[in-house]
PyMOL commands that place a pseudoatom at each C-alpha (Angstrom):
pseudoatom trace, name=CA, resn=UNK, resi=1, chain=A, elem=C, hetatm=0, pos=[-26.941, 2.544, -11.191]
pseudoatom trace, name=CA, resn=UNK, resi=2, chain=A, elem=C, hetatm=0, pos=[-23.938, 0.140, -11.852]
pseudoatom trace, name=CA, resn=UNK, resi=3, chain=A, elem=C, hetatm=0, pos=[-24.583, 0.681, -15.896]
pseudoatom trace, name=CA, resn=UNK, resi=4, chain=A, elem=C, hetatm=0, pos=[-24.309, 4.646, -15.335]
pseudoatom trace, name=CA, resn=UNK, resi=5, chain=A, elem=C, hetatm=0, pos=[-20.592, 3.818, -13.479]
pseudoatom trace, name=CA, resn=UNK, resi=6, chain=A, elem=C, hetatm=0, pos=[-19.375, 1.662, -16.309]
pseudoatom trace, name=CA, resn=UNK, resi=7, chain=A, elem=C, hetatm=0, pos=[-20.537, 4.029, -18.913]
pseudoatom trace, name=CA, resn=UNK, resi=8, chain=A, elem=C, hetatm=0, pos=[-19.167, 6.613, -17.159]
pseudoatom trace, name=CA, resn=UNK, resi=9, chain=A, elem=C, hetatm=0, pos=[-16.119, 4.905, -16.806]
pseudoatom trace, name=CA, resn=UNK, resi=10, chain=A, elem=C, hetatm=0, pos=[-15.778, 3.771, -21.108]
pseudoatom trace, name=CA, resn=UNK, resi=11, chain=A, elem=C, hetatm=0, pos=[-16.523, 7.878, -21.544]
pseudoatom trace, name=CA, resn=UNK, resi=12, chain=A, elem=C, hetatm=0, pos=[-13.577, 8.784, -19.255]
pseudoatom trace, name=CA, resn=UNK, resi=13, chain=A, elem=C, hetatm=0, pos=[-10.804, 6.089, -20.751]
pseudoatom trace, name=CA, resn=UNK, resi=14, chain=A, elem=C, hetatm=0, pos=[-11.798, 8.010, -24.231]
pseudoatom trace, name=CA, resn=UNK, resi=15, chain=A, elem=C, hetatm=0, pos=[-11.213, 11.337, -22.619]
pseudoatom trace, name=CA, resn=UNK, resi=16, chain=A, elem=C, hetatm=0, pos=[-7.716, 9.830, -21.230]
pseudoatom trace, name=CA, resn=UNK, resi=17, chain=A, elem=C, hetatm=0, pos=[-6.741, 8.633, -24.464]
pseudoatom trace, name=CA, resn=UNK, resi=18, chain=A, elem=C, hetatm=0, pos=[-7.756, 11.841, -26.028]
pseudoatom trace, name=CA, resn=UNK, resi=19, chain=A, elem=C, hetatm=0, pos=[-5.056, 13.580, -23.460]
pseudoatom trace, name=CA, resn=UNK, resi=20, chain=A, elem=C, hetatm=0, pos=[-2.664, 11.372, -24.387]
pseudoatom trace, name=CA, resn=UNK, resi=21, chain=A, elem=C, hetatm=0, pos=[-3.227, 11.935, -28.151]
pseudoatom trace, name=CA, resn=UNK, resi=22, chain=A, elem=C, hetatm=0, pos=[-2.622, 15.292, -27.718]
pseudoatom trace, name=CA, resn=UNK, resi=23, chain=A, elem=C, hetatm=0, pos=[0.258, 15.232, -25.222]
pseudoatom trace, name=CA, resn=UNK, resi=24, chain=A, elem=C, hetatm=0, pos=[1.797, 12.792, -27.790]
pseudoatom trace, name=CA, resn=UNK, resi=25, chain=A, elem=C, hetatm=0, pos=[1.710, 15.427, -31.172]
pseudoatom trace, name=CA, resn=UNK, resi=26, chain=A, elem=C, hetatm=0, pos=[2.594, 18.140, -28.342]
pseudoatom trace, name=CA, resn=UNK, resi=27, chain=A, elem=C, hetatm=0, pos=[6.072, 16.300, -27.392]
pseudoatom trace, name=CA, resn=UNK, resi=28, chain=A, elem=C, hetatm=0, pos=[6.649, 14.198, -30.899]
pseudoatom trace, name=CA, resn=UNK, resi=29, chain=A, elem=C, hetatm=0, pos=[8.715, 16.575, -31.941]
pseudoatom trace, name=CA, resn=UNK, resi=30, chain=A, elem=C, hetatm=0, pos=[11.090, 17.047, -28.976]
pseudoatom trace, name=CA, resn=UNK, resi=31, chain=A, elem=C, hetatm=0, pos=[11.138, 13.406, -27.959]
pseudoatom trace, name=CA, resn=UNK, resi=32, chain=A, elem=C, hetatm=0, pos=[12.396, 12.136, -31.705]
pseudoatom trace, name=CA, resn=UNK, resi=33, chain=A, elem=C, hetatm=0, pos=[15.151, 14.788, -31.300]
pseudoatom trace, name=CA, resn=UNK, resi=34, chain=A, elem=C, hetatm=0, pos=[16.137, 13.313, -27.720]
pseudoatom trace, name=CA, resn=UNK, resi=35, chain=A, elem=C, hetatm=0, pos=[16.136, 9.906, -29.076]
pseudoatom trace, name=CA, resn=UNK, resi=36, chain=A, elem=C, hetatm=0, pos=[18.264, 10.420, -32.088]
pseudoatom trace, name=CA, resn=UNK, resi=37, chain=A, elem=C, hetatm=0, pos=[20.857, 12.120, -29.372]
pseudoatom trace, name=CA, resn=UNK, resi=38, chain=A, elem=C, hetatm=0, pos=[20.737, 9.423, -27.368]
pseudoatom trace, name=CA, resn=UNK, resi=39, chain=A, elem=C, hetatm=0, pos=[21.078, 6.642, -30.025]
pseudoatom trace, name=CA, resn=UNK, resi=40, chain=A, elem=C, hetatm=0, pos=[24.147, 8.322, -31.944]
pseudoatom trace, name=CA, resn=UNK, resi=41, chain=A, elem=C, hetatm=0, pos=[27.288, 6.488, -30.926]
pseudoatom trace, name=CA, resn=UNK, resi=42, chain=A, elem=C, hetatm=0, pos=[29.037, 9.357, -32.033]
pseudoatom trace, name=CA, resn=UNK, resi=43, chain=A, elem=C, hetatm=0, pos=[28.358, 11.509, -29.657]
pseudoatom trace, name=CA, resn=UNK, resi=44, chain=A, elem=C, hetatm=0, pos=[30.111, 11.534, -26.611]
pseudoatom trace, name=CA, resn=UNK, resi=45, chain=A, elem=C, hetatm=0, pos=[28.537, 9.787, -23.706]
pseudoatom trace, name=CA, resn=UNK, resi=46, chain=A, elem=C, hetatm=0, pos=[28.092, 12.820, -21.593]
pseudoatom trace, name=CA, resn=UNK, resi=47, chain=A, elem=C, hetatm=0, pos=[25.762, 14.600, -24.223]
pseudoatom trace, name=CA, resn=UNK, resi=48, chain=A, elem=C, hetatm=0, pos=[23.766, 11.053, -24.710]
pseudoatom trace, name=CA, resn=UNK, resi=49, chain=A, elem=C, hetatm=0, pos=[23.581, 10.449, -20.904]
pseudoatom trace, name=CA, resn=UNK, resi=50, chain=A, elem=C, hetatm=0, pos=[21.881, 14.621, -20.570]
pseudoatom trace, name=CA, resn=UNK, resi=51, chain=A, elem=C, hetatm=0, pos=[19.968, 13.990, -23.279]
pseudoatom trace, name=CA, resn=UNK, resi=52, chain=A, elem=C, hetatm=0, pos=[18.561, 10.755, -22.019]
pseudoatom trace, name=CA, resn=UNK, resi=53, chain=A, elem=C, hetatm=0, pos=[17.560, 12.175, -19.177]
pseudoatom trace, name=CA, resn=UNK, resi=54, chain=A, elem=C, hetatm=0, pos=[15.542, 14.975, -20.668]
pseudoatom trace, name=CA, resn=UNK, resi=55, chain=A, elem=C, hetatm=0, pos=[14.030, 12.146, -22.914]
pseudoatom trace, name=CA, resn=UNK, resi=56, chain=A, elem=C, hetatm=0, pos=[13.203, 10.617, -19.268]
pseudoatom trace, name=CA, resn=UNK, resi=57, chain=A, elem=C, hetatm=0, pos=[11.789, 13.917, -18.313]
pseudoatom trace, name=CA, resn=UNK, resi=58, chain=A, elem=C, hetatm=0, pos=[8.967, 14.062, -20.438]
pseudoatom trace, name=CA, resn=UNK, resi=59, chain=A, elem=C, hetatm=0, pos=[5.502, 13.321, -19.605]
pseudoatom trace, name=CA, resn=UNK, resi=60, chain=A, elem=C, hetatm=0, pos=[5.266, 9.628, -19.824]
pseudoatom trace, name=CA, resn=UNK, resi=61, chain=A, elem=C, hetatm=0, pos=[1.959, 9.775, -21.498]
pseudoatom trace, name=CA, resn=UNK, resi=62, chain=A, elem=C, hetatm=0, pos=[3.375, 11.842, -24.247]
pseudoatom trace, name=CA, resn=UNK, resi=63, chain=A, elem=C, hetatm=0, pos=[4.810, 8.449, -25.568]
pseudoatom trace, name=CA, resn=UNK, resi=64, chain=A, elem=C, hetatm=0, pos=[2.680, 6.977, -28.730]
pseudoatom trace, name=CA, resn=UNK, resi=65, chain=A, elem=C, hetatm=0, pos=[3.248, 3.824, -27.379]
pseudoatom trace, name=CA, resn=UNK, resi=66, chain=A, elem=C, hetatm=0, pos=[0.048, 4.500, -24.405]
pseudoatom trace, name=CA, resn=UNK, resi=67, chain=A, elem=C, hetatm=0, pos=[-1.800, 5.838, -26.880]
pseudoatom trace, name=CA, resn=UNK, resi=68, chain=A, elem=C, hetatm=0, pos=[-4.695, 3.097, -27.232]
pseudoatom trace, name=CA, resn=UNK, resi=69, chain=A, elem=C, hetatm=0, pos=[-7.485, 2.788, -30.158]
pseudoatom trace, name=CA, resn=UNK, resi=70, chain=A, elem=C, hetatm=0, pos=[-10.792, 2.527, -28.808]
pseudoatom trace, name=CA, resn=UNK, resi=71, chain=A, elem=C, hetatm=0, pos=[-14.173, 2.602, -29.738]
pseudoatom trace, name=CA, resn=UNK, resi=72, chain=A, elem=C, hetatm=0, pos=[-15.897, 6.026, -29.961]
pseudoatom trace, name=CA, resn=UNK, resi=73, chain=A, elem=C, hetatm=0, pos=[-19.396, 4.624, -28.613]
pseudoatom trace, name=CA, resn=UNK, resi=74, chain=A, elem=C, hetatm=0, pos=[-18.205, 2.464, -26.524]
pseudoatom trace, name=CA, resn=UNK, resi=75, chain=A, elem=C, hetatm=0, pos=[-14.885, 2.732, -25.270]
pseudoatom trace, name=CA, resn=UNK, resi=76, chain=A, elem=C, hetatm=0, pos=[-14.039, -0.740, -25.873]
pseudoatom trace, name=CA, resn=UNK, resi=77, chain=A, elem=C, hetatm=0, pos=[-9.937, -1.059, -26.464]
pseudoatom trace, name=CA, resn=UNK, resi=78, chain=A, elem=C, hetatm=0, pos=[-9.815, -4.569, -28.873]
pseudoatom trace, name=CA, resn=UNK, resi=79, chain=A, elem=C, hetatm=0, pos=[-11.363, -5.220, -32.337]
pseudoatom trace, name=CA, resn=UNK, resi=80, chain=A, elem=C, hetatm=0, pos=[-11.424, -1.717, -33.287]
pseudoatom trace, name=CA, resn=UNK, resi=81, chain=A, elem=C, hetatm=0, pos=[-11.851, -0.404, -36.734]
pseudoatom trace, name=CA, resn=UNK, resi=82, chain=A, elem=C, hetatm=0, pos=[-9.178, 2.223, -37.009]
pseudoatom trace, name=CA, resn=UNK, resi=83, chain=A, elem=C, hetatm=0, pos=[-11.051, 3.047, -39.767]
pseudoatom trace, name=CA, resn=UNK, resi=84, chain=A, elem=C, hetatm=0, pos=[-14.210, 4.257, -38.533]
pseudoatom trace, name=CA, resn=UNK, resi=85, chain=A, elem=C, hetatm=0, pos=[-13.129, 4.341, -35.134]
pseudoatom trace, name=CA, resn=UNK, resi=86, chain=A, elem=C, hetatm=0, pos=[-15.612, 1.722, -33.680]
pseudoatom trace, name=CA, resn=UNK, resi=87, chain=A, elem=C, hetatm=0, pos=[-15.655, -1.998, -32.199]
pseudoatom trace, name=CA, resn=UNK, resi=88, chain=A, elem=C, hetatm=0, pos=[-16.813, -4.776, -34.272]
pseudoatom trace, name=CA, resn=UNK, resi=89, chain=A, elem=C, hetatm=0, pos=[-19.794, -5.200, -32.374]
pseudoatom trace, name=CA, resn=UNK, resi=90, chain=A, elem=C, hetatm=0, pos=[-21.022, -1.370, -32.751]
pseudoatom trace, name=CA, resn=UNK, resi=91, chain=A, elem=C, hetatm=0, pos=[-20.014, -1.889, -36.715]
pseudoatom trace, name=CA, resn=UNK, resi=92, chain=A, elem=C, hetatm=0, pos=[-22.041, -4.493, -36.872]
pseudoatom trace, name=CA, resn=UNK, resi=93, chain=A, elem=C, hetatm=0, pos=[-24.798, -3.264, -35.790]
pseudoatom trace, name=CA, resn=UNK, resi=94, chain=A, elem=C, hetatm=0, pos=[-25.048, 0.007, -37.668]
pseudoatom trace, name=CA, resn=UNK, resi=95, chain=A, elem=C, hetatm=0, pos=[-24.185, -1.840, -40.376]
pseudoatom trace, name=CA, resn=UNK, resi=96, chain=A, elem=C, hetatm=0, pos=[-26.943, -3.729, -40.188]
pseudoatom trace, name=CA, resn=UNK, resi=97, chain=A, elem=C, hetatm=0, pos=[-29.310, -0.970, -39.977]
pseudoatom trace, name=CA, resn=UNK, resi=98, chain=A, elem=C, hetatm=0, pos=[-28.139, 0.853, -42.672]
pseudoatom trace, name=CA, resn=UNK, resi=99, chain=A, elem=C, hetatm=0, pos=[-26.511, 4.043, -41.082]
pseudoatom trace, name=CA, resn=UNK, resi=100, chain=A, elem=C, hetatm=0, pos=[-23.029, 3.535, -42.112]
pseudoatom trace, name=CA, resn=UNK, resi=101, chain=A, elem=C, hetatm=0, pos=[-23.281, 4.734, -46.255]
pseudoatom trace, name=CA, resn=UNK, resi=102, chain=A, elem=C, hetatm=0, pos=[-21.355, 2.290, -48.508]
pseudoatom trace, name=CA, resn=UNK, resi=103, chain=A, elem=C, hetatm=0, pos=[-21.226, -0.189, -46.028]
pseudoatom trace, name=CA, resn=UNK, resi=104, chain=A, elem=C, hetatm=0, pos=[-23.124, -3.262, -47.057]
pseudoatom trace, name=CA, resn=UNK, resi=105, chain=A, elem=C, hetatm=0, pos=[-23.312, -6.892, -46.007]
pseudoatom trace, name=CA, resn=UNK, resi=106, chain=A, elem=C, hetatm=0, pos=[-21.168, -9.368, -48.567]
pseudoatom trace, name=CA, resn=UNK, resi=107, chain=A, elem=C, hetatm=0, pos=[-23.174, -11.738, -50.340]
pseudoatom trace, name=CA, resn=UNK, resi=108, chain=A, elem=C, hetatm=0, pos=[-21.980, -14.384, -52.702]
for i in range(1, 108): cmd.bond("trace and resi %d" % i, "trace and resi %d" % (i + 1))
show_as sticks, trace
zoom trace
Protein backbone atom coordinates (compact mmCIF):
# COMPACT_ATOMS: atom_id res chain seq x y z
CA UNK A 1 0.00 0.00 0.00
CA UNK A 2 2.60 2.66 1.19
CA UNK A 3 4.78 1.84 -2.22
CA UNK A 4 1.51 2.61 -4.41
CA UNK A 5 1.36 6.31 -2.35
CA UNK A 6 4.98 7.10 -3.01
CA UNK A 7 4.80 6.06 -6.56
CA UNK A 8 1.90 7.82 -6.91
CA UNK A 9 3.31 10.67 -5.42
CA UNK A 10 7.03 10.62 -7.89
CA UNK A 11 4.18 10.33 -10.95
CA UNK A 12 2.37 13.49 -9.74
CA UNK A 13 5.70 15.84 -8.99
CA UNK A 14 6.45 14.87 -12.90
CA UNK A 15 2.99 15.93 -13.87
CA UNK A 16 3.64 19.31 -11.72
CA UNK A 17 6.78 19.94 -13.33
CA UNK A 18 5.30 19.22 -16.65
CA UNK A 19 2.66 22.25 -15.79
CA UNK A 20 5.21 24.31 -14.95
CA UNK A 21 7.20 23.59 -18.16
CA UNK A 22 4.50 24.60 -20.03
CA UNK A 23 3.27 27.60 -18.03
CA UNK A 24 6.96 28.69 -18.29
CA UNK A 25 7.23 28.71 -22.57
CA UNK A 26 3.46 30.07 -22.22
CA UNK A 27 4.64 33.36 -20.18
CA UNK A 28 8.58 33.48 -21.40
CA UNK A 29 7.76 35.74 -23.68
CA UNK A 30 5.76 38.33 -21.70
CA UNK A 31 7.79 38.02 -18.53
CA UNK A 32 11.36 38.89 -20.45
CA UNK A 33 9.47 41.96 -21.82
CA UNK A 34 8.33 42.98 -18.12
CA UNK A 35 11.75 42.50 -16.89
CA UNK A 36 13.62 44.49 -19.42
CA UNK A 37 10.90 47.42 -18.42
CA UNK A 38 11.56 47.11 -15.14
CA UNK A 39 15.42 46.97 -15.28
CA UNK A 40 15.82 50.09 -17.73
CA UNK A 41 16.91 53.06 -15.66
CA UNK A 42 15.73 55.05 -18.33
CA UNK A 43 12.48 54.77 -17.99
CA UNK A 44 10.68 56.69 -15.67
CA UNK A 45 9.86 55.10 -12.39
CA UNK A 46 6.16 55.14 -12.82
CA UNK A 47 6.28 52.88 -16.05
CA UNK A 48 8.98 50.46 -14.13
CA UNK A 49 6.90 50.43 -10.88
CA UNK A 50 3.37 49.25 -13.45
CA UNK A 51 5.38 47.12 -15.12
CA UNK A 52 6.77 45.42 -12.08
CA UNK A 53 3.72 44.76 -10.92
CA UNK A 54 2.38 43.00 -13.96
CA UNK A 55 5.76 41.04 -13.82
CA UNK A 56 4.39 40.26 -10.10
CA UNK A 57 1.14 39.29 -11.61
CA UNK A 58 2.07 36.39 -13.39
CA UNK A 59 1.64 32.91 -12.39
CA UNK A 60 4.49 32.24 -10.12
CA UNK A 61 5.07 28.88 -11.58
CA UNK A 62 5.53 30.36 -14.96
CA UNK A 63 9.09 31.31 -13.66
CA UNK A 64 12.00 28.84 -15.12
CA UNK A 65 13.52 29.12 -12.01
CA UNK A 66 10.66 26.20 -10.33
CA UNK A 67 11.06 24.38 -13.13
CA UNK A 68 12.96 21.17 -11.67
CA UNK A 69 14.77 18.19 -13.75
CA UNK A 70 13.66 14.97 -12.67
CA UNK A 71 13.79 11.57 -13.53
CA UNK A 72 11.18 10.24 -16.02
CA UNK A 73 10.89 6.69 -14.19
CA UNK A 74 11.27 7.74 -11.16
CA UNK A 75 10.66 11.14 -10.29
CA UNK A 76 13.74 11.54 -8.42
CA UNK A 77 14.88 15.54 -8.52
CA UNK A 78 19.08 15.11 -8.00
CA UNK A 79 21.66 13.30 -10.22
CA UNK A 80 19.68 13.58 -13.25
CA UNK A 81 20.92 13.11 -16.71
CA UNK A 82 19.49 16.04 -18.57
CA UNK A 83 20.47 14.12 -21.24
CA UNK A 84 18.36 11.20 -21.22
CA UNK A 85 16.19 12.48 -18.69
CA UNK A 86 16.86 9.80 -15.95
CA UNK A 87 18.64 9.42 -12.38
CA UNK A 88 21.92 7.83 -12.13
CA UNK A 89 20.61 4.94 -10.53
CA UNK A 90 17.86 4.14 -13.38
CA UNK A 91 20.99 4.84 -15.98
CA UNK A 92 22.76 2.52 -14.44
CA UNK A 93 20.79 0.00 -14.53
CA UNK A 94 19.58 0.01 -18.11
CA UNK A 95 22.84 0.50 -18.89
CA UNK A 96 23.77 -2.45 -17.59
CA UNK A 97 21.29 -4.46 -19.33
CA UNK A 98 21.86 -3.25 -22.52
CA UNK A 99 18.65 -1.17 -23.38
CA UNK A 100 20.14 2.16 -23.71
CA UNK A 101 21.96 1.80 -27.61
CA UNK A 102 25.49 3.30 -27.62
CA UNK A 103 25.71 3.28 -24.12
CA UNK A 104 28.43 0.99 -22.92
CA UNK A 105 30.41 0.44 -19.74
CA UNK A 106 34.20 2.13 -19.95
CA UNK A 107 36.87 -0.24 -19.78
CA UNK A 108 40.54 0.50 -19.76
Amino acid sequence: MNSMVALGKKFTRNIQDNKRRLLSAKYELRRKLYKAFVQDPQLPPEMREAHQYKLAKLPRNSSFTRIRNRCIFTGRPRAVYEMFRMSRIVFRGLAARGALQGVKKASW
